[in-house]
C-alpha positions, 0 to 999 in steps of 0.5 A: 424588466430589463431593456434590451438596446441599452449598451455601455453605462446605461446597461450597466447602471440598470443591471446595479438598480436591479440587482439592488432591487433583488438584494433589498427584496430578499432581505424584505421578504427571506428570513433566511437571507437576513439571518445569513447577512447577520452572519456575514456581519458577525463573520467578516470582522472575526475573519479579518482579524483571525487570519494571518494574510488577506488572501486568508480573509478574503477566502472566508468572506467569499465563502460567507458570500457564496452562502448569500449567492445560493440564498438567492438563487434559491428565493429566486425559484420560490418565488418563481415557482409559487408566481406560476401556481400555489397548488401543490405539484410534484415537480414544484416541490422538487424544484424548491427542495433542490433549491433549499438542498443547493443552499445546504451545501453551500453552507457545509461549503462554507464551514468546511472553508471556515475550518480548514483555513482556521485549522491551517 
């Protein structure tokens, strides 16, 4: 949990250990946050090569990236979710369908991105 008073180089050096933390968790405990780091890994190298300027590349990668953002997010809440209650709810299971419905359209965000700058 973050500290407030800390400022300067002290803030910003436990903002890097917990955002650490935040990644390495997901990757522990998400299959779907490993299975998209996997395809950052397939399709940054094909992005860099494929392309014809690095504004080009760069797009692609942000894309990918934007995939990894929303995953995040969307662990975030489940795991919010299910540490406030395992019994079913309504709301609950909205809340998580939203979230899984938020990484769905950044994945079509993605491959719509992929598409036009491959295409153009």
């Amino acid at each position: 949990m973050a500290k407030t008073g800390n400022k300067g180089f002290k803030r910003l050096t436990n903002a890097t250990v917990y955002s650490y933390k935040g990644i390495k968790s997901a990757y522990l405990h998400e299959e779907a946050f490993r299975q998209e780091i996997l395809l950052l890994c397939i399709l940054t190298p094909i992005a860099l090569y494929f392309t014809e300027t690095l504004s080009q590349a760069i797009i692609l990668i942000c894309s990918l990236l934007f995939v990894l953002i929303v995953e995040l997010l969307n662990s975030a809440i489940e795991a919010v979710v299910d540490r406030i209650s395992d019994e079913q709810h309504e709301l609950s299971g909205r809340a998580k369908d939203m979230g899984s419905a938020a990484v769905s359209l950044s994945l079509l965000i993605c491959v719509g991105v992929w598409i036009a700058v491959l295409i153009d």
